[in-house]
LOMAR-87784 format. One line per 10 residues: their letters; for each residue x, y, z of N, C-alpha, C, O. Coordinates in Angstrom, 1 decimal. Layout:
N
a> X/Y/Z/X/Y/Z/X/Y/Z/X/Y/Z  ...
END
This chain:
203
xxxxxxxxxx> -151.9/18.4/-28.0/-150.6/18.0/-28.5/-149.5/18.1/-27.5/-148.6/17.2/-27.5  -149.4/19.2/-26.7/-148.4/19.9/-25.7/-148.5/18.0/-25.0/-147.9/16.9/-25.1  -149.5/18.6/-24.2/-150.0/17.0/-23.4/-149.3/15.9/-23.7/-148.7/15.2/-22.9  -149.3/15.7/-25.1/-149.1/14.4/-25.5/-147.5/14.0/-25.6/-146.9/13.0/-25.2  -146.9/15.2/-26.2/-145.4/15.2/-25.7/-144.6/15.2/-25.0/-143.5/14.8/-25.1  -145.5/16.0/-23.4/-144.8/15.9/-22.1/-145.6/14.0/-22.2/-144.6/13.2/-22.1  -146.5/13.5/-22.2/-146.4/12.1/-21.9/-145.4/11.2/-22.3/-145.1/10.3/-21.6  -144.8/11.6/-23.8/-144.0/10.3/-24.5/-142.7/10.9/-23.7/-141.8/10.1/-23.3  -142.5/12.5/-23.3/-141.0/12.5/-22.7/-140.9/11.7/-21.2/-139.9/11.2/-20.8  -142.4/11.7/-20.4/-142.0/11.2/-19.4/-142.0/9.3/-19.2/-141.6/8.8/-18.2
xxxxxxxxxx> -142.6/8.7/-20.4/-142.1/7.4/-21.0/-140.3/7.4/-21.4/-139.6/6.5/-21.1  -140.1/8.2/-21.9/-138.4/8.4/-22.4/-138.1/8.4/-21.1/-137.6/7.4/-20.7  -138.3/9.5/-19.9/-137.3/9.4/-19.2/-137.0/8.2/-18.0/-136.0/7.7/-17.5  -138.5/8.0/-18.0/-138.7/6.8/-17.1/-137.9/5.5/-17.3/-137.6/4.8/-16.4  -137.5/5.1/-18.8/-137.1/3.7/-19.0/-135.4/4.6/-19.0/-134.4/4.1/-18.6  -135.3/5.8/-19.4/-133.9/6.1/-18.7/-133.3/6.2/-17.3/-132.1/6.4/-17.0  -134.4/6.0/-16.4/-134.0/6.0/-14.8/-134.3/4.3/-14.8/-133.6/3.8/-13.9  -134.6/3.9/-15.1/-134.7/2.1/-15.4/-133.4/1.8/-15.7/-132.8/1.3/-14.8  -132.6/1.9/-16.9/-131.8/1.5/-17.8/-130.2/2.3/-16.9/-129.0/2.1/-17.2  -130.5/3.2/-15.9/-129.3/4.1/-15.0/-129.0/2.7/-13.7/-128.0/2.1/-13.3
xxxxxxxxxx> -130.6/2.7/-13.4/-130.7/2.1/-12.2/-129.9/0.4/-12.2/-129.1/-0.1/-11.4  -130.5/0.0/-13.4/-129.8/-1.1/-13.6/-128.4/-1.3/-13.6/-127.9/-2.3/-13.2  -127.3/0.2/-14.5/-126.4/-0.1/-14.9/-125.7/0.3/-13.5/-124.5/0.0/-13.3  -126.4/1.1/-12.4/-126.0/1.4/-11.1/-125.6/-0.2/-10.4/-124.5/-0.8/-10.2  -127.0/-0.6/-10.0/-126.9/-2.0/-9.7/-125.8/-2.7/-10.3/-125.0/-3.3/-9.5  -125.5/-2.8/-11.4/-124.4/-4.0/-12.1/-123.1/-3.7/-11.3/-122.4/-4.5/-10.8  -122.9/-1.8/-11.3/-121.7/-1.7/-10.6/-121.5/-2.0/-9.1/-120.6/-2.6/-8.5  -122.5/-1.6/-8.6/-122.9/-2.1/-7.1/-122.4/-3.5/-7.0/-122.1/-3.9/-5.8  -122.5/-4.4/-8.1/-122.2/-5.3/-7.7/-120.6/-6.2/-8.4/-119.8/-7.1/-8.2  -121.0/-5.1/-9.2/-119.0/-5.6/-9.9/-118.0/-4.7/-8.1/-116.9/-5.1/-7.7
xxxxxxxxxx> -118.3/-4.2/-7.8/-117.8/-3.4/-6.3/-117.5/-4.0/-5.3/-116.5/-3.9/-4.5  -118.8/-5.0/-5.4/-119.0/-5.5/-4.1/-118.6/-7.0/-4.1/-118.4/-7.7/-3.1  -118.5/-7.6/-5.7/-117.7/-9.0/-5.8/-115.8/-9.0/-5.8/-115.1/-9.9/-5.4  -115.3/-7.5/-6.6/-114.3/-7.2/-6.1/-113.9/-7.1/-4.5/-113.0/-7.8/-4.0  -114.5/-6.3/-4.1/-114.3/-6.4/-2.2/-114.0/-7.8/-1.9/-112.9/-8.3/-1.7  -115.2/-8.5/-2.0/-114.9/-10.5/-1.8/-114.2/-10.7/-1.9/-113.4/-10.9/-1.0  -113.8/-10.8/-3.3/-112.3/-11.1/-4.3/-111.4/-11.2/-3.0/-111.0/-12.0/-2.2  -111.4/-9.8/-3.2/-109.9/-9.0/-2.3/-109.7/-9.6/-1.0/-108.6/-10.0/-0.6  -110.9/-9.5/-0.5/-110.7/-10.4/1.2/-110.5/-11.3/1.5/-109.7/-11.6/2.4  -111.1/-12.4/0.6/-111.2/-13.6/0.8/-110.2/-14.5/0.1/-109.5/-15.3/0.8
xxxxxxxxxx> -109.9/-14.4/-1.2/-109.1/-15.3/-2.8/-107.8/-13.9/-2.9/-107.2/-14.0/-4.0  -107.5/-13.2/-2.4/-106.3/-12.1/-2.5/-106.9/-11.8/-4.3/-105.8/-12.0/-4.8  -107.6/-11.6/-5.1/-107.4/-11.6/-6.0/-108.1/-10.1/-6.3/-109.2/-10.1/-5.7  -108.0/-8.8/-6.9/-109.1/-8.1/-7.3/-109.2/-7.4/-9.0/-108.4/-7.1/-9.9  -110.4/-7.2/-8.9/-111.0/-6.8/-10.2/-110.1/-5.2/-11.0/-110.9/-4.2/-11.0  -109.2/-5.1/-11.5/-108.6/-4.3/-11.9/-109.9/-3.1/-12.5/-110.9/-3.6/-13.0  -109.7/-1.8/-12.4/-110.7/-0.9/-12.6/-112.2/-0.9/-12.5/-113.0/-0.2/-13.1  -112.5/-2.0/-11.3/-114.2/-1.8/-10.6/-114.4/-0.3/-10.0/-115.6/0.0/-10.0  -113.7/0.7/-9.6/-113.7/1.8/-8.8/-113.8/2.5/-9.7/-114.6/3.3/-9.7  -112.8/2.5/-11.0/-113.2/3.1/-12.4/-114.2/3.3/-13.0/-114.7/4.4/-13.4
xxxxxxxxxx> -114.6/2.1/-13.2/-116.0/2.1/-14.3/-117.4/2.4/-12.9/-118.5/2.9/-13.1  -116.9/2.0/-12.0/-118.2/2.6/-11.3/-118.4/3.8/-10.8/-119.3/4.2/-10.0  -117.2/4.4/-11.3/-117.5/6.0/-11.2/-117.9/6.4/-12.5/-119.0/7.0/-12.5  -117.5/6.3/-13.7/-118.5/6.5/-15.0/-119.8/6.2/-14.9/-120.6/6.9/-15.6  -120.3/5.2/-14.2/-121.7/4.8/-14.4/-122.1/5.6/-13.9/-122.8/6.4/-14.6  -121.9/5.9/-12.2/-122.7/7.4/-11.6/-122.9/8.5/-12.2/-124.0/9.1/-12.4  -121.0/8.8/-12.5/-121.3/10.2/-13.5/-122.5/10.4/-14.6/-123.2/11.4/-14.9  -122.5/9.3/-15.2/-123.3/9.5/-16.5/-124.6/8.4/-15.9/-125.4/8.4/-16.9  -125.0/7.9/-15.1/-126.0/7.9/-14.9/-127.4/9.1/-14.6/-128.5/9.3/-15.1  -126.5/9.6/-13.3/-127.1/10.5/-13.0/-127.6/11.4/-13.5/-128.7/12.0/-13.1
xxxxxxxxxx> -127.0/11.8/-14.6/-127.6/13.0/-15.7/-128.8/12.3/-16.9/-129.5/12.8/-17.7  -128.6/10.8/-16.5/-129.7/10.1/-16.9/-131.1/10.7/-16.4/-132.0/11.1/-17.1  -130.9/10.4/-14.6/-132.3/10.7/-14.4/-132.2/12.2/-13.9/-132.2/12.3/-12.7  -132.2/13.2/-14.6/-132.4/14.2/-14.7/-133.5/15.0/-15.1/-134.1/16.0/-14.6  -133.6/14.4/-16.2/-135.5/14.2/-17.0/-136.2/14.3/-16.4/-136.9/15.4/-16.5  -136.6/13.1/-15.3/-137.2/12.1/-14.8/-137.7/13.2/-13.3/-138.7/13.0/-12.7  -137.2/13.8/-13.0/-136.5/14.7/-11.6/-137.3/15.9/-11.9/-138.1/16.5/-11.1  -137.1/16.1/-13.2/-137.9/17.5/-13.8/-139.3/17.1/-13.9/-140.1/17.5/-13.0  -139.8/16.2/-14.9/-141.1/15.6/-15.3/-141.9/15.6/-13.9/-143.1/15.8/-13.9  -141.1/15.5/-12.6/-141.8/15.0/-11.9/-141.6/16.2/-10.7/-142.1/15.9/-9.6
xxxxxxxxxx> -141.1/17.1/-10.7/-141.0/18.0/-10.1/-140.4/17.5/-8.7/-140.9/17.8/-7.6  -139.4/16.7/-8.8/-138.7/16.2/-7.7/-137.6/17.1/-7.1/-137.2/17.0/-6.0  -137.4/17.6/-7.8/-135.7/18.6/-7.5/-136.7/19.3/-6.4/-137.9/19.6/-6.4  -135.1/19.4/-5.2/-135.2/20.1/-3.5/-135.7/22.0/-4.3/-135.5/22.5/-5.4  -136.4/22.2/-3.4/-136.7/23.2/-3.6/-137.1/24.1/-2.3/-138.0/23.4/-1.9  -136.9/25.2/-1.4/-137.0/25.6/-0.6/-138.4/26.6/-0.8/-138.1/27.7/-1.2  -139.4/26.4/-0.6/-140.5/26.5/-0.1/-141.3/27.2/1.0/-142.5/27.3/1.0  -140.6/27.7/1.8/-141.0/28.3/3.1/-142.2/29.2/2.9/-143.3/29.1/3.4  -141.7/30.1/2.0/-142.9/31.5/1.8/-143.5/31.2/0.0/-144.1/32.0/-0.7  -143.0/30.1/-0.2/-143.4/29.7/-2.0/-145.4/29.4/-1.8/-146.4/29.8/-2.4
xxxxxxxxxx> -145.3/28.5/-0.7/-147.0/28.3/-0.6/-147.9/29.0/0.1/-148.9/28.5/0.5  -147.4/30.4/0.3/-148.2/31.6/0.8/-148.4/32.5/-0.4/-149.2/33.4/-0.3  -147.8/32.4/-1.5/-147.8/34.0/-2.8/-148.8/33.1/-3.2/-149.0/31.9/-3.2  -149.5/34.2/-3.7/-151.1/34.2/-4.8/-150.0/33.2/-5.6/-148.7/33.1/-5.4  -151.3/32.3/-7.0/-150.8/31.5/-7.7/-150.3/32.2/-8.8/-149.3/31.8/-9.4  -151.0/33.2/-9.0/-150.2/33.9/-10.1/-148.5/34.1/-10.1/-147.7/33.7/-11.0  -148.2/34.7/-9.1/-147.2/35.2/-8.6/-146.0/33.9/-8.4/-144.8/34.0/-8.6  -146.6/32.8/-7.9/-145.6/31.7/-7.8/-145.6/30.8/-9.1/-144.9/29.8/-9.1  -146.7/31.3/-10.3/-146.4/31.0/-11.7/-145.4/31.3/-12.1/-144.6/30.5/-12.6  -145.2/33.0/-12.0/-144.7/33.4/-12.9/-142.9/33.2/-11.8/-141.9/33.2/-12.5
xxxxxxxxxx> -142.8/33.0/-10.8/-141.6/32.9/-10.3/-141.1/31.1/-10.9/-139.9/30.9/-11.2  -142.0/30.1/-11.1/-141.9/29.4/-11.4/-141.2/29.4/-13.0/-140.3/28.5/-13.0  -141.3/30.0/-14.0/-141.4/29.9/-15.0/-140.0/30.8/-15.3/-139.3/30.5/-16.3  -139.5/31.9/-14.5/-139.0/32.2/-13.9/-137.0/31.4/-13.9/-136.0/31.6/-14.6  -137.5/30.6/-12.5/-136.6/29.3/-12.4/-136.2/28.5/-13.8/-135.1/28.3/-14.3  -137.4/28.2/-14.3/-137.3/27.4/-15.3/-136.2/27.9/-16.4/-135.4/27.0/-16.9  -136.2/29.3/-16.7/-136.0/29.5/-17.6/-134.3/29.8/-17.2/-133.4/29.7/-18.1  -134.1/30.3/-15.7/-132.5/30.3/-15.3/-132.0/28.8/-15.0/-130.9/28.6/-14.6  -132.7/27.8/-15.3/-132.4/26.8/-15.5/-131.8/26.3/-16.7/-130.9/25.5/-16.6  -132.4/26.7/-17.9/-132.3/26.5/-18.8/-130.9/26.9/-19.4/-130.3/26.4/-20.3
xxxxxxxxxx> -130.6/28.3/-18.6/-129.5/28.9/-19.5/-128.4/28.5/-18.7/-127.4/28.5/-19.4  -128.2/28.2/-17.4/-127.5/27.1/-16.6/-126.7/25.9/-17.2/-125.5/25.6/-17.4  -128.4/25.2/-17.5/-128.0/23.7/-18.3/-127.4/23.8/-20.1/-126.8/22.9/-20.7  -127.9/24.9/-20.5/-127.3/25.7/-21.8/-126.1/26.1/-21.9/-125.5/26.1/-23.0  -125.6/26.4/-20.9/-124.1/26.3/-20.8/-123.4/25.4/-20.6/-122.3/25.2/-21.1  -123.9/24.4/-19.6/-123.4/23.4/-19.1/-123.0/22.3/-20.5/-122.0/21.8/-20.8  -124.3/22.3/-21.2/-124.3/20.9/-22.4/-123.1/21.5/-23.1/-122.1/20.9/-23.2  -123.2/22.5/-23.5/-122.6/23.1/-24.4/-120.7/22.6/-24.1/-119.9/21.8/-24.7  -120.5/23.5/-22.9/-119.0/22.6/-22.4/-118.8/21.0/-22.5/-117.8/20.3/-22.7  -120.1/20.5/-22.2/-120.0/18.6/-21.8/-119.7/18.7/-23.3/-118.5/18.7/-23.6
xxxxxxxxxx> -120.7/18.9/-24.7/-120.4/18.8/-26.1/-118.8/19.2/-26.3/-118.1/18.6/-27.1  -118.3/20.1/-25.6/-117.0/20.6/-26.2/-116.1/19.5/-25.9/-115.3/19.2/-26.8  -116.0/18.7/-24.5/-115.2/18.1/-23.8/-115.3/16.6/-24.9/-114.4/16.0/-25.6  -116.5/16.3/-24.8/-116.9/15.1/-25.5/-116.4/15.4/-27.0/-115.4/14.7/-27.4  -116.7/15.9/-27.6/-115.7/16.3/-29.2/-114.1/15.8/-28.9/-113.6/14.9/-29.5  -113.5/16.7/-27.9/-112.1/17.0/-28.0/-111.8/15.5/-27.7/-111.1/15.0/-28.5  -112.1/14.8/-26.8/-112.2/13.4/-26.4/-112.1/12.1/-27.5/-111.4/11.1/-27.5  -113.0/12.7/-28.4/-113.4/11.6/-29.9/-112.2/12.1/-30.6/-111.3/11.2/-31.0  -112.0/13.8/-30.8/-110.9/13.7/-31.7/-109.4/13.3/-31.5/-109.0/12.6/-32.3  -108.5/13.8/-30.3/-107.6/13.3/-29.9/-107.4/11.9/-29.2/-106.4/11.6/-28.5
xxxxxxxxxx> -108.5/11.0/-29.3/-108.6/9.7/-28.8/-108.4/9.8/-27.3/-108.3/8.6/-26.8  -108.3/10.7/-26.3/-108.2/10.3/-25.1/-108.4/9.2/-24.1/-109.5/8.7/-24.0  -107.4/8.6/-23.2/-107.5/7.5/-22.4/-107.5/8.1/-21.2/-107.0/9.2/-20.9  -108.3/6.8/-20.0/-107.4/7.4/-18.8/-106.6/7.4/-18.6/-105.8/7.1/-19.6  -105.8/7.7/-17.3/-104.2/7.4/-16.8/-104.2/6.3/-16.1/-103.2/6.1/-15.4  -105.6/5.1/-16.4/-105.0/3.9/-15.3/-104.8/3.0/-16.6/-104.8/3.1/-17.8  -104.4/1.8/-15.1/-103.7/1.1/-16.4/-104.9/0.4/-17.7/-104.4/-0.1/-18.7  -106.1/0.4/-17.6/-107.0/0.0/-17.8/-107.1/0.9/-19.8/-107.8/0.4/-20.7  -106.2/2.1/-19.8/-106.9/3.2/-20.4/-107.9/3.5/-21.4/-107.8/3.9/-22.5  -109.2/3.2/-20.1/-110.3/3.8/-21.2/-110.2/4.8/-21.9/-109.6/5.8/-21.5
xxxxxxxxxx> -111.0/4.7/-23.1/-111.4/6.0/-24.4/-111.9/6.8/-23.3/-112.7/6.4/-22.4  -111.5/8.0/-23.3/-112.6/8.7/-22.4/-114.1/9.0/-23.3/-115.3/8.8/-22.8  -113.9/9.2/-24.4/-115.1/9.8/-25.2/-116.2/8.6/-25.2/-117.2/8.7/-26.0  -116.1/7.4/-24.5/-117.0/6.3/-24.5/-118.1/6.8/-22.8/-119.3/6.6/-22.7  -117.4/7.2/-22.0/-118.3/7.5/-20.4/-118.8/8.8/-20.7/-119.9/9.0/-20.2  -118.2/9.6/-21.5/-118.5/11.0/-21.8/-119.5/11.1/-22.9/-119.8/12.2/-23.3  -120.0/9.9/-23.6/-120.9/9.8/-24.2/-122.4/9.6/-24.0/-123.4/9.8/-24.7  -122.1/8.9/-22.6/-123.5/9.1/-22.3/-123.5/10.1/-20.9/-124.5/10.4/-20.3  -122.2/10.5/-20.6/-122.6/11.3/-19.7/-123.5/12.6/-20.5/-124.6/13.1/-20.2  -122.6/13.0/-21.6/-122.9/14.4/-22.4/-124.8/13.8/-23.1/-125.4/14.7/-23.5
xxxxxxxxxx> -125.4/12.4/-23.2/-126.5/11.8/-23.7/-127.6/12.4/-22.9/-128.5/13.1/-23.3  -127.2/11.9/-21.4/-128.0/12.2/-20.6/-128.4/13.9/-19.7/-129.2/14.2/-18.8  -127.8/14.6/-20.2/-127.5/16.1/-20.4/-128.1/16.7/-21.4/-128.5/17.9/-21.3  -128.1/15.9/-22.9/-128.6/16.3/-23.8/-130.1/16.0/-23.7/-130.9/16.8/-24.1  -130.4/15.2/-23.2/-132.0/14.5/-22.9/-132.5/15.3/-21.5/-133.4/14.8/-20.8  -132.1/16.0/-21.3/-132.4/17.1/-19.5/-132.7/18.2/-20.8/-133.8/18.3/-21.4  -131.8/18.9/-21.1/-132.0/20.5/-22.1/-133.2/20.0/-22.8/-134.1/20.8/-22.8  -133.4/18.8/-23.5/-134.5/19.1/-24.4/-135.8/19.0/-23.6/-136.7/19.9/-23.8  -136.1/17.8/-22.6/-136.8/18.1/-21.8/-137.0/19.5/-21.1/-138.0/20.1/-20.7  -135.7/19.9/-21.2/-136.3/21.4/-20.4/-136.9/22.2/-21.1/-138.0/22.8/-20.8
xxxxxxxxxx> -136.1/22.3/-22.2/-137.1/23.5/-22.8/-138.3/23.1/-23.5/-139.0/24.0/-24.0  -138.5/22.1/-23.7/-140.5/21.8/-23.8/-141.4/22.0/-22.4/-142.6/22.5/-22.3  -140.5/21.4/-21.2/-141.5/22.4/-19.8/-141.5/23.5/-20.1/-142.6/24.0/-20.3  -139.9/24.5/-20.2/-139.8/25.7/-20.1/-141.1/26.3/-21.0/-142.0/27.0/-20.5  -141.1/26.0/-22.2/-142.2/26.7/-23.1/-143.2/26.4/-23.0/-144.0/27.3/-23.3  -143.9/24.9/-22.7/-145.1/24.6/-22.1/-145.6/25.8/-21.4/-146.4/26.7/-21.7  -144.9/25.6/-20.0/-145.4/26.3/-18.5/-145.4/27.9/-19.1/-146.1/28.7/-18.6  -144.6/28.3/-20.0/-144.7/30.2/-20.0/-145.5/30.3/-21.0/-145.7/31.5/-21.1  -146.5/29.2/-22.6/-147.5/29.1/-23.0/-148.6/29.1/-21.8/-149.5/30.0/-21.9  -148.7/28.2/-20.7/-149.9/28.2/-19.9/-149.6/29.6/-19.2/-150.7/30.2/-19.3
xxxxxxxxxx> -148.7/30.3/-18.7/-148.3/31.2/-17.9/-149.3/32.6/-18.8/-149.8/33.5/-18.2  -149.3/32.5/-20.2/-149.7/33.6/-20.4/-151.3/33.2/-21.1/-152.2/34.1/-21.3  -151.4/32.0/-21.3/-153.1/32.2/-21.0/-153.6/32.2/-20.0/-154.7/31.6/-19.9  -153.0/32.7/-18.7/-153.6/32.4/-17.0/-154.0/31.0/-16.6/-155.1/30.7/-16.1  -153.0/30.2/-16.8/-154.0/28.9/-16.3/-152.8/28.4/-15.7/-151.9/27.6/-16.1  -152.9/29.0/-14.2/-152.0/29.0/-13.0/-152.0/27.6/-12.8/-150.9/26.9/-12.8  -153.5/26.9/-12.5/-152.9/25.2/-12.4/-152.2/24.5/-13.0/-151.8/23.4/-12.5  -151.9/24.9/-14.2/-151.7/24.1/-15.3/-150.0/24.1/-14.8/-149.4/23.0/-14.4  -149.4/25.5/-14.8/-148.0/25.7/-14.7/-147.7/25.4/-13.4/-146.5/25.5/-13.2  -148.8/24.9/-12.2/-148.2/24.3/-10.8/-148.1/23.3/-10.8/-147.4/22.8/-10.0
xxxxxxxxxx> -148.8/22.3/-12.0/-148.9/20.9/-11.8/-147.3/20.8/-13.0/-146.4/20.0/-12.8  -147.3/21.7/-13.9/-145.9/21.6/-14.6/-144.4/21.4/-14.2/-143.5/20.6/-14.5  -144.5/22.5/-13.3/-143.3/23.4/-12.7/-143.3/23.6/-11.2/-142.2/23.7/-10.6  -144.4/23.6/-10.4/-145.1/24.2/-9.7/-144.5/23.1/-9.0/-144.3/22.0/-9.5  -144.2/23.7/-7.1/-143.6/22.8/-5.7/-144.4/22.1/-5.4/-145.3/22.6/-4.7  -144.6/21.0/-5.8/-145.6/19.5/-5.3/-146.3/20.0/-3.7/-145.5/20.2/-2.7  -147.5/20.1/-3.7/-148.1/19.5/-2.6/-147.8/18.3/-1.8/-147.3/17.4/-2.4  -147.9/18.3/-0.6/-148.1/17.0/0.4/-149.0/16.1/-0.1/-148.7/14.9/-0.2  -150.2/16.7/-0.6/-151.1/15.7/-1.1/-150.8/14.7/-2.3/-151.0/13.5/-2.5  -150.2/15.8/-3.3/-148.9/15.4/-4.4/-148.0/14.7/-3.8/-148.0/13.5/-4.3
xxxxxxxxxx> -147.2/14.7/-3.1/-146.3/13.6/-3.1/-146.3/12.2/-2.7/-145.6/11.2/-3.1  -147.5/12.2/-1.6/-148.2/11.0/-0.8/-148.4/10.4/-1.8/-147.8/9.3/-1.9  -149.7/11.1/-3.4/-149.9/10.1/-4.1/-148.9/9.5/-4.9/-149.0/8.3/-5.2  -147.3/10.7/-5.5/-146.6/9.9/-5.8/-146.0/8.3/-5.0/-145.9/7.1/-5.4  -145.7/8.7/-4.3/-144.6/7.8/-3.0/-145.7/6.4/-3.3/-145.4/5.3/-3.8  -146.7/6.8/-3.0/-147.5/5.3/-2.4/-148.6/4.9/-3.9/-149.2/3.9/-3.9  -148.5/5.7/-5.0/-149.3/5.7/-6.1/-150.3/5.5/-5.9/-150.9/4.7/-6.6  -151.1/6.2/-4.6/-152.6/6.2/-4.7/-153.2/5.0/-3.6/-154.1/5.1/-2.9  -152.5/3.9/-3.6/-152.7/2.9/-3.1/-153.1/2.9/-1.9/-152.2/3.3/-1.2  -154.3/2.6/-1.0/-155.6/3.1/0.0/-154.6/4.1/0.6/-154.0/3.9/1.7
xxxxxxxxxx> -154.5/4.8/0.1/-154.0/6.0/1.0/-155.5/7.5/1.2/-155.9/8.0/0.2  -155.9/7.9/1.9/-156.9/8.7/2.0/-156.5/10.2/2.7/-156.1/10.3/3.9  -156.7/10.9/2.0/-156.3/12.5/2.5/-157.9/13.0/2.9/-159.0/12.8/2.4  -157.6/13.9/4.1/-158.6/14.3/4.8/-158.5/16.3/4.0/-157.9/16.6/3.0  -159.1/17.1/4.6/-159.4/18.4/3.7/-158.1/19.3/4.4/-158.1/19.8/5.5  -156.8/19.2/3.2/-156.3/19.9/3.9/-155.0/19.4/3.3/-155.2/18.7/2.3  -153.2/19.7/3.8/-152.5/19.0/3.6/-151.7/18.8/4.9/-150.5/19.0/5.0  -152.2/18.4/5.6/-152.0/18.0/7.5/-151.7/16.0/7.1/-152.2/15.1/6.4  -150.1/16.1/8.2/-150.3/15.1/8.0/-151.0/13.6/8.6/-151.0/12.4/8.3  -151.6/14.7/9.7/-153.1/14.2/10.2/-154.0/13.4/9.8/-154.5/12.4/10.3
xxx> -154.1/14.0/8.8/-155.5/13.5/7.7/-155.1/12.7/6.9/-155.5/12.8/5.7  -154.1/11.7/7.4/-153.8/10.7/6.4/-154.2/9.4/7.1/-154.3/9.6/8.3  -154.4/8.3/6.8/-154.4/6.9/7.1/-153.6/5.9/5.9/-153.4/4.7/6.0
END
């Protein structure tokens, strides 16, 4: 059942890094038709620099999920793939869980800001003045969709954590292999790993 839940969240997050990427793209390009505008016809797009900073802001916390699910977030590693697996379990699990009360605090203020926004109707100061509580809705969305994702890893990986099933919480939580990431990057596709994680033994 666990299984089956980390699958449908990593369906949710994926069409949420889809539906970011796109609305990134649109700005990328309301930006870049502005610029033209401006250079060429004197004419420009009143708040393109605006709204394409809402999309980042609240994009980004889009693919946040997505980042987790997949154990992408930078992580410094040096002496992480020398500790027995036990030990870099439970440091894993660890993380997770100072993650959690991090991002627990964090939603919690985004929820406060986003409230106070809806009730006092807030605008910007350009001349444009957006609702704020409209960018802050999906920024505070995509924040709320990270916490819940998290705490289904978080409790996953410290369920596998205490029936000993160290693979389970490295493939969860656990700093991706070279061999792990090659298959992500290239998804398998004639890529061939030799015994080892040398990047040698690749073709």
């Amino acid at each position: 059942m666990l299984a089956n839940i980390h699958n449908r969240l990593e369906i949710v997050s994926r069409w949420a890094v889809w539906v970011g990427g796109a609305a990134l793209m649109a700005a990328a390009l309301m930006v870049t038709v502005d610029v033209l505008a401006r250079k060429f016809v004197g004419i420009t797009m009143s708040g393109s620099d605006e709204y394409s900073g809402y999309v980042f802001s609240a994009t980004t916390t889009w693919a946040y999920s997505f980042c987790l699910l997949h154990r992408s977030n930078v992580r410094i590693d040096a002496f992480y793939s020398l500790l027995p697996k036990p030990v870099a379990a439970c440091l894993d699990v660890v993380g997770c869980i100072l993650l959690f009360y991090y991002m627990s605090v964090m939603t919690y203020y985004a929820g406060i800001s986003f409230g106070n926004s809806w009730q006092s109707n807030s605008v910007s100061i350009t001349t444009l003045g957006t609702p704020q509580w409209i960018p802050q809705l999906f920024w505070f969305a995509g924040l709320l969709l990270f916490l819940i994702t998290l705490v289904f890893v978080t409790l996953y990986a410290t369920l596998s954590l205490f029936q000993r099933n160290w693979e389970l919480v490295a493939k969860l939580i656990g700093v991706p292999s070279i061999a792990e990431v090659m298959e992500e990057e290239t998804h398998g596709q004639d890529v061939v790993l030799a015994t080892g994680d040398g990047a040698e033994g690749t073709r």
